[in-house]
Structure formats: C-alpha cells, structure tokens
Backbone as ProteinMPNN parsed JSONL, in Angstrom:
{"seq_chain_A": "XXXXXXXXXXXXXXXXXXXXXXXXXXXXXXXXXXXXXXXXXXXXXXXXXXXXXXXXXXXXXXXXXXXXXXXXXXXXXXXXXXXXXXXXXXXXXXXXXXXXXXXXXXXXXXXXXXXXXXXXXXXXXXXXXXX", "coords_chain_A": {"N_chain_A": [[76.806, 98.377, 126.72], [79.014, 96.16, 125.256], [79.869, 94.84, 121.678], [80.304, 91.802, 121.058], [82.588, 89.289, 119.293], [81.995, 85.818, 118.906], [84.74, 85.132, 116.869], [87.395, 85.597, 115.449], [86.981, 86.308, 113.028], [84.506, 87.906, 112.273], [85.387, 90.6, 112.427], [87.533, 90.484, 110.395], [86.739, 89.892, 108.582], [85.748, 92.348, 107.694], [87.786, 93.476, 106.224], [88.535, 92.172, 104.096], [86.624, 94.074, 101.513], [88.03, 96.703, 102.306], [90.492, 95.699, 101.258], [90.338, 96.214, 98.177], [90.111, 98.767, 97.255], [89.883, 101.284, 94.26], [90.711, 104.038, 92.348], [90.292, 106.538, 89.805], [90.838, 109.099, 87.447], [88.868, 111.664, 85.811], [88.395, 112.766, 82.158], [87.457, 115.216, 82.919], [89.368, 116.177, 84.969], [88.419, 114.934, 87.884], [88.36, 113.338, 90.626], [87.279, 109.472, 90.871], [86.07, 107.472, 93.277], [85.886, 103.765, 93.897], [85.125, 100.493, 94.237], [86.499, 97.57, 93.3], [85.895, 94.766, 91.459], [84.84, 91.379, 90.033], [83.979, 92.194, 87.456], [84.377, 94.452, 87.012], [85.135, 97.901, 87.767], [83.469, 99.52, 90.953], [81.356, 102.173, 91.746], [81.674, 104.391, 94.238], [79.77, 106.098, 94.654], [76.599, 106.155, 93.025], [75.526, 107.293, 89.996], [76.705, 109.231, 89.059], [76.635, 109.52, 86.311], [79.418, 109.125, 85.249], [81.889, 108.348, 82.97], [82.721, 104.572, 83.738], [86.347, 103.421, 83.66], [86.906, 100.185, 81.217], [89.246, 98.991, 81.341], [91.249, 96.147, 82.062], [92.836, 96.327, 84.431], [91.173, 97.309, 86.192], [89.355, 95.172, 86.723], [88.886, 92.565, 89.066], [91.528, 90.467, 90.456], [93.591, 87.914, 90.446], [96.118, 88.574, 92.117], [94.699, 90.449, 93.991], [93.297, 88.846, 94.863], [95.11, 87.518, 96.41], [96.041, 89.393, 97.601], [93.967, 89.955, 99.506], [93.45, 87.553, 101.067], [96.148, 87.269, 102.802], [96.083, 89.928, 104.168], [93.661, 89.361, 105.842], [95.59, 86.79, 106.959], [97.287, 88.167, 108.479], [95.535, 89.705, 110.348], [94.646, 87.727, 111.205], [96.486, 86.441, 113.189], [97.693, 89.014, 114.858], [95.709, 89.131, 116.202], [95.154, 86.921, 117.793], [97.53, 87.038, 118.879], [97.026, 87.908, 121.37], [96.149, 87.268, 124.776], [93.726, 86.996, 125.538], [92.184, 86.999, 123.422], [92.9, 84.558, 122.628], [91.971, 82.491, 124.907], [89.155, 83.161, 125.044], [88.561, 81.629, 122.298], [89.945, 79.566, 122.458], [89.305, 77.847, 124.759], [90.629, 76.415, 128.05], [93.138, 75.306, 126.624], [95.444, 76.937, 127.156], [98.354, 76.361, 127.547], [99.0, 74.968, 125.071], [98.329, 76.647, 123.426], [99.924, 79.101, 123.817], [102.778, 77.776, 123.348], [102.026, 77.578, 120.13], [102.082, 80.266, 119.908], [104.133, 81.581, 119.724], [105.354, 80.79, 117.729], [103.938, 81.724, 115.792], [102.867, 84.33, 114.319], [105.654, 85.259, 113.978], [105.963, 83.548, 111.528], [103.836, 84.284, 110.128], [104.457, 86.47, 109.494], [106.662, 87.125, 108.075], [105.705, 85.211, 105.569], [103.817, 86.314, 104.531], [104.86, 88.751, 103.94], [107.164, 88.142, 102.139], [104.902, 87.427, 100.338], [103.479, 89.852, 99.675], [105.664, 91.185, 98.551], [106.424, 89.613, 96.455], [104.087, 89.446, 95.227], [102.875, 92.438, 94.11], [101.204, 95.161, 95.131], [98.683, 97.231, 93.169], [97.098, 98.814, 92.949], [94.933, 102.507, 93.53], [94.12, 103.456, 96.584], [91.416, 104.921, 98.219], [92.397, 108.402, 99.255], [94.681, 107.832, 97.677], [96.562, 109.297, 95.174], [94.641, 109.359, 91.814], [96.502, 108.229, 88.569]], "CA_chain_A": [[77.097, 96.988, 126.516], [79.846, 95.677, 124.232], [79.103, 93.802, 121.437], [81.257, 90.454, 121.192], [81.902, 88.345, 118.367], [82.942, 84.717, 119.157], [85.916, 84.343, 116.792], [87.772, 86.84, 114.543], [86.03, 85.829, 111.206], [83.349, 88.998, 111.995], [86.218, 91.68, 112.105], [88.151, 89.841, 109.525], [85.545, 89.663, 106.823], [85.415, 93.69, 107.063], [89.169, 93.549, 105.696], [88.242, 92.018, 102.506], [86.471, 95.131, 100.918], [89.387, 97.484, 102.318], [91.704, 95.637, 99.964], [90.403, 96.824, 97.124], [89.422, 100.132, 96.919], [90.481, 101.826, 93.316], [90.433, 105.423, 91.809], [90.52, 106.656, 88.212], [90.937, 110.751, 86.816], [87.981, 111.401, 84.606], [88.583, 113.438, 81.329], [87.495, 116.41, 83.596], [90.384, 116.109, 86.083], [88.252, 114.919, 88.803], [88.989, 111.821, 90.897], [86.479, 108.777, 91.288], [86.763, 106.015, 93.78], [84.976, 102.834, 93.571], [85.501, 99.051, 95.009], [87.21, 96.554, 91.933], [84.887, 93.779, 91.385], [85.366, 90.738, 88.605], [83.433, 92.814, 86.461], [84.907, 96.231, 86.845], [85.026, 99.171, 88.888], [81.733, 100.289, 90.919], [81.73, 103.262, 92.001], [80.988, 104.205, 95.933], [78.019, 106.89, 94.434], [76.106, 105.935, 91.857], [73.976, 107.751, 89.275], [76.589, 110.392, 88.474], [76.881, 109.925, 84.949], [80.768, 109.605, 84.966], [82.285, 106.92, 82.382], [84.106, 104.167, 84.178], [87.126, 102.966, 82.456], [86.825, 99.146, 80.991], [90.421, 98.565, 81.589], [91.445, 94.846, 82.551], [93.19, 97.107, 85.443], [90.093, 98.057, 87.328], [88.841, 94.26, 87.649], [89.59, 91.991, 90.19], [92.084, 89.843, 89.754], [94.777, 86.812, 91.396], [96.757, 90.104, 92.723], [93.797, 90.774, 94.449], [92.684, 87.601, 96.144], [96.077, 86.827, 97.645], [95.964, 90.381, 99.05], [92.644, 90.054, 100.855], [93.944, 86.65, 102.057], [97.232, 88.001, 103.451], [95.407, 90.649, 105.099], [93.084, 88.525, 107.102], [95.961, 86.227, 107.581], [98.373, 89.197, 109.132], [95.151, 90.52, 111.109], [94.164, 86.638, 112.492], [98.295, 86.379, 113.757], [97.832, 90.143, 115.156], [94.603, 88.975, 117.337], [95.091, 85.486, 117.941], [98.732, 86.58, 120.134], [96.428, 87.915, 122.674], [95.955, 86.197, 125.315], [92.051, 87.497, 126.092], [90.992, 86.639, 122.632], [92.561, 82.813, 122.682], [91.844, 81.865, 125.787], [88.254, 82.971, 124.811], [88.203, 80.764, 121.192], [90.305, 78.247, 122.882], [89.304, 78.094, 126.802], [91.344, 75.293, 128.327], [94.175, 75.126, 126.124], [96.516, 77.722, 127.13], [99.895, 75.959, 127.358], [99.411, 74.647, 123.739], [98.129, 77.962, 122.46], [101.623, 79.788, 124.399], [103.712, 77.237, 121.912], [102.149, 77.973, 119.276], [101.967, 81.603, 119.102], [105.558, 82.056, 120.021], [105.984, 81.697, 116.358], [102.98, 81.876, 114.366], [103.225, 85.581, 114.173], [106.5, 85.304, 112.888], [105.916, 82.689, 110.217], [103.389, 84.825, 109.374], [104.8, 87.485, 108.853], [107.471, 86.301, 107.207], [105.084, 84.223, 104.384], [102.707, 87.676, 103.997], [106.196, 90.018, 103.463], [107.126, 87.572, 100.791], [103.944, 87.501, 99.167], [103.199, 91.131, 99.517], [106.918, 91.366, 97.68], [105.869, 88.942, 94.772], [102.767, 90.225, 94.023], [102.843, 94.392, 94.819], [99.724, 95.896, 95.412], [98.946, 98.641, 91.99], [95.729, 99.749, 93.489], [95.055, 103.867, 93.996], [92.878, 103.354, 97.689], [90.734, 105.995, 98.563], [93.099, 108.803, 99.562], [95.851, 108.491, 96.619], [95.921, 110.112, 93.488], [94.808, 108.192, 90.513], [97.018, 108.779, 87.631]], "C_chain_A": [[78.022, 96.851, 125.308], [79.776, 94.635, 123.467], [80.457, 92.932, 121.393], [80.779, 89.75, 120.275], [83.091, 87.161, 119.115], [84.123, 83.851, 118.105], [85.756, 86.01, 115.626], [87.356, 87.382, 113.311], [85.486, 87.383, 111.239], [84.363, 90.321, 111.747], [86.996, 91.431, 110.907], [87.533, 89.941, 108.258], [85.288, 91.837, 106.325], [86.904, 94.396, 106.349], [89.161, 93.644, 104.262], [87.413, 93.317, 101.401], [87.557, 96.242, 101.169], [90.56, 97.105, 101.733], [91.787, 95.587, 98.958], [89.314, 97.468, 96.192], [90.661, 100.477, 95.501], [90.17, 103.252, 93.459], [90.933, 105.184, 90.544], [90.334, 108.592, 88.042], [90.351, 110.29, 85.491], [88.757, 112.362, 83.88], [88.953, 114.664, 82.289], [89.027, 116.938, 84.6], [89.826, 115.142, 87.707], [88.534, 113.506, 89.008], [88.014, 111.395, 91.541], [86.912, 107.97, 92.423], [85.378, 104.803, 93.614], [85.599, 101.262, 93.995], [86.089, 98.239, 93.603], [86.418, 95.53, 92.673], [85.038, 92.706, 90.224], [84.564, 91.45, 87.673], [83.535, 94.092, 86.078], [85.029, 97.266, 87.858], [83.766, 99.004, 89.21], [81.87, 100.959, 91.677], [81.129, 103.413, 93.324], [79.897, 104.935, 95.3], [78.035, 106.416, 93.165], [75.482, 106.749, 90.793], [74.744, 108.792, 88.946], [77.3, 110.809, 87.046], [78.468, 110.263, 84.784], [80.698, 108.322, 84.064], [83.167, 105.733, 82.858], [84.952, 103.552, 83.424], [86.671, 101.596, 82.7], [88.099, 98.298, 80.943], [90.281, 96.988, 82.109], [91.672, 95.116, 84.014], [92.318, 97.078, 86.392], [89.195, 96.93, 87.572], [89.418, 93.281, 88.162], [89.904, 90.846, 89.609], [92.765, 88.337, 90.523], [95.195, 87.483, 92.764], [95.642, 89.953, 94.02], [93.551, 90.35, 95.41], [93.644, 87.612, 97.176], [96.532, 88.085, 98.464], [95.172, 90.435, 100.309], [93.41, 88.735, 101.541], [94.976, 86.74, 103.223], [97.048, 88.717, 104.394], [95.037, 89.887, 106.14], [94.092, 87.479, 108.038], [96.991, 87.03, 108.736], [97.458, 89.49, 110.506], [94.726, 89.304, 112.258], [95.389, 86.681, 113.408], [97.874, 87.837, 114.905], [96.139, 90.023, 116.646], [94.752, 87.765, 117.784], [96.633, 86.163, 118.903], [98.083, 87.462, 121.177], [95.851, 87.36, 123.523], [94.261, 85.946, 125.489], [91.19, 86.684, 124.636], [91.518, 84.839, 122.311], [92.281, 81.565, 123.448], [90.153, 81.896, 125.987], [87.887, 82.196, 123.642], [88.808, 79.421, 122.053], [90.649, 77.604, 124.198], [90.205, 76.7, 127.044], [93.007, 74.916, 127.704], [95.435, 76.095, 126.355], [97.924, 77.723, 127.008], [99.78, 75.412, 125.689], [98.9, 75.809, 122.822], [99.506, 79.008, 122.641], [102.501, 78.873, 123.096], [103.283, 77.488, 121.154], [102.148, 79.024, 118.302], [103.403, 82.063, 119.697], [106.064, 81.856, 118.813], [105.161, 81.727, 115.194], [103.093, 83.26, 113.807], [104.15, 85.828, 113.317], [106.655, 85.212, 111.567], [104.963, 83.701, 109.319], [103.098, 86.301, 108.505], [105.847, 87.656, 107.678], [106.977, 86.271, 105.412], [104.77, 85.566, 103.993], [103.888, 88.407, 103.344], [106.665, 89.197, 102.253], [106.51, 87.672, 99.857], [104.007, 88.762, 98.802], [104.527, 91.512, 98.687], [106.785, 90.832, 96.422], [104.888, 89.547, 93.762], [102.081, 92.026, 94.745], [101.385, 94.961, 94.318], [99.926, 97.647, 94.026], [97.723, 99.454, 92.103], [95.807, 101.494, 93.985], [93.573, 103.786, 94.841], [92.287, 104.703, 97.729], [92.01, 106.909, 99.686], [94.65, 108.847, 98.575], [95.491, 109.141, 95.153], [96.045, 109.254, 92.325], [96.216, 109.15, 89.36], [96.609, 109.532, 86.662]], "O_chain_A": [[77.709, 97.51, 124.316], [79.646, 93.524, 123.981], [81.549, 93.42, 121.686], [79.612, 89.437, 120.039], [84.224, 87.288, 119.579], [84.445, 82.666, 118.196], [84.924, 86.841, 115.263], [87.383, 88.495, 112.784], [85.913, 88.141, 110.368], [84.055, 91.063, 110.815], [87.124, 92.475, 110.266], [87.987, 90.054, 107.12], [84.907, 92.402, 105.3], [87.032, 95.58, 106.037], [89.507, 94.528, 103.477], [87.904, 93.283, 100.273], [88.013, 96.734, 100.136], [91.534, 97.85, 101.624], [92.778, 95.142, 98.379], [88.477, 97.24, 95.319], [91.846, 100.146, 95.522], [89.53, 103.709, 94.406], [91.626, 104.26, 90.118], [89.505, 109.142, 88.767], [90.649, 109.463, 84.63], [89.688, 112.912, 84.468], [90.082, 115.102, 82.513], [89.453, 118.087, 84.714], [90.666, 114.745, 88.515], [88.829, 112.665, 88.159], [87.526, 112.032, 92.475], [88.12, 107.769, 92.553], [84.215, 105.038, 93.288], [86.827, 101.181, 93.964], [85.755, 98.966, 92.667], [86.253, 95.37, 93.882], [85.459, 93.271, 89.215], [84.693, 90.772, 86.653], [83.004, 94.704, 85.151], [84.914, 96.866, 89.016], [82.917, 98.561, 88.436], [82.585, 100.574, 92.601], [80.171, 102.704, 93.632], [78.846, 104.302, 95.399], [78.977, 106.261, 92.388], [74.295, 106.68, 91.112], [74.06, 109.69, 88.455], [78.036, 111.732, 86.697], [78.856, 111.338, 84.326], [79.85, 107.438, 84.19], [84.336, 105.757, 82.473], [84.481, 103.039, 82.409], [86.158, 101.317, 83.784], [88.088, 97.12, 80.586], [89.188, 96.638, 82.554], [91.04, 94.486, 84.863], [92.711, 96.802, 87.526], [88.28, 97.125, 88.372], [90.551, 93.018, 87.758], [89.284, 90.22, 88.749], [91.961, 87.797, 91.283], [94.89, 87.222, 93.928], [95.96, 89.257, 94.984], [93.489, 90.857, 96.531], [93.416, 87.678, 98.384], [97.135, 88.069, 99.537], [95.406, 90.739, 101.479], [93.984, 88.954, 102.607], [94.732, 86.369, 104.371], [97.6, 88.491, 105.471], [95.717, 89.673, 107.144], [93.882, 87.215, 109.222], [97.38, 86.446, 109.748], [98.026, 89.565, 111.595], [94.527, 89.447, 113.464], [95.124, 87.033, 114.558], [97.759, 87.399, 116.05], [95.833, 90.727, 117.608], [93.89, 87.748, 118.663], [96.751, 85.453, 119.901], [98.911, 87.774, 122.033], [94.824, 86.795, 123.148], [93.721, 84.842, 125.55], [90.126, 86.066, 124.639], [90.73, 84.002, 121.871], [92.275, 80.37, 123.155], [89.621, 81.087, 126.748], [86.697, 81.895, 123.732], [88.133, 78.407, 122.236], [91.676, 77.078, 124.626], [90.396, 75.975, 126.068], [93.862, 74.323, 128.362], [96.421, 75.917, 125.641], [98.626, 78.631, 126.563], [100.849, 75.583, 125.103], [99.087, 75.824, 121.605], [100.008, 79.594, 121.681], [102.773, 79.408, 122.021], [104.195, 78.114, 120.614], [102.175, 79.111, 117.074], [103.444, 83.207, 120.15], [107.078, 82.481, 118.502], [105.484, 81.749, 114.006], [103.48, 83.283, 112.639], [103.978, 86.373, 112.226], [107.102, 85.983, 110.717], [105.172, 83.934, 108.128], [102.361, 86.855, 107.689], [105.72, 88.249, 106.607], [107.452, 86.857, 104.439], [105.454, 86.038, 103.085], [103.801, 88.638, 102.138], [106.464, 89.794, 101.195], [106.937, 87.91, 98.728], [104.517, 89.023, 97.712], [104.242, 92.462, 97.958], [106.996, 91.479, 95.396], [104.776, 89.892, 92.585], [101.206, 92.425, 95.513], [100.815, 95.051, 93.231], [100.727, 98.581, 93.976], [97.427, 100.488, 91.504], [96.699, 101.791, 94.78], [92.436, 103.917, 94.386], [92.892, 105.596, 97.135], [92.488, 106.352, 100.675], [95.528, 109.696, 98.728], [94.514, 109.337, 94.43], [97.022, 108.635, 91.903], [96.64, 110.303, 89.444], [97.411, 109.954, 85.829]]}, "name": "protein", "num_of_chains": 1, "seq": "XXXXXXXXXXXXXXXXXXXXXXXXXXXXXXXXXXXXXXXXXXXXXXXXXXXXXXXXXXXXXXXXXXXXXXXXXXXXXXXXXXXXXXXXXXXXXXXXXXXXXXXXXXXXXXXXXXXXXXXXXXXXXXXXXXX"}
C-alpha cells in the first residue's frame, strides 16, 4: 500500500532541516556535522565530548530562513506542474490550474535564482569539507 499525503506540505516540511546542515574541523583534524539552530550548532551524535565552536557562523540566521523558504517554494512549483498531484489538491479545476502553471514554475524560478544570488548559501552540508 502507498502511503498518500493530501497536499505537498508533508514532503515539503522534510526540506526545511536539509537546508541547514553545517560542519566544523575540530583541533584534531576531524570533521563534525550538526544541524544550525538559533542557538548554535547541534551536533547529529551527541555525548562525544567534542567542543562546538560559538561562532555567530554556526547559528541560524535571515540567510537561512529565506533558503528553507526558497526551497519549499522551488519544490511546491516542481510538484504542483503535475498534473496527478493538482488535479488531486484541486479536483475540478483543471483549466484554471493549466493557466496557471504555464508560468508559475517560471516565475518561480526566476524569484528563487535571484534570491539564491543575493543571499549565497556559506553552509559546509554533510558531505563537504569544513574549513
């Protein structure tokens, strides 16, 4: 059985922690990762006695927000021009959902490539090398 959510929100909401994952190189050399939070780094394991830095850097910030937003808004555009999932949020409407995804997509790609140009992502995700 397949589960089914009735609108994008439930896939959407698992975006917002994937935009911002950090890393940091302890003294040792080795490399942490950990989620950025308004209060600092926290680390995916806990308990192993590393120091995290107190940098301004490593908590969450403006930067931040209007990435997660961006995201969700790139990934609603990216599910919303199928026809299966708006003809299931918005049964009946199909000729006014056809106009208006002939250029929401665009626009919104557009707006996001702007932003994402204004305010550049300085995060090291799980998988790059901290400095």
């Amino acid at each position: 059985m397949i589960a089914r959510s009735s609108s994008p929100s439930a896939p959407a909401s698992l975006l917002l922690p994937s935009t911002s994952p950090d890393s940091f190189r302890s003294p040792d050399g080795k490399i942490y990762y950990g989620f950025v939070t308004p209060r600092g780094l926290a680390l995916f394991k806990s308990g192993l006695g590393v120091e995290v830095p107190k940098d301004e850097r490593y908590k969450m910030g403006f930067t931040d927000l209007v990435h997660a937003v961006m995201s969700v808004m790139v990934f609603a555009a990216i599910a919303l021009s199928d026809h299966r999932v708006t003809n299931c949020l918005f049964p009946g409407h199909r000729k006014e959902m056809d106009e208006v995804m002939e250029s929401f997509p665009l626009m919104v790609g557009v707006v996001c490539s702007g932003l994402f140009l204004v305010f550049p992502n300085t995060r090291f995700g799980v998988g790059c090398m901290a400095p």
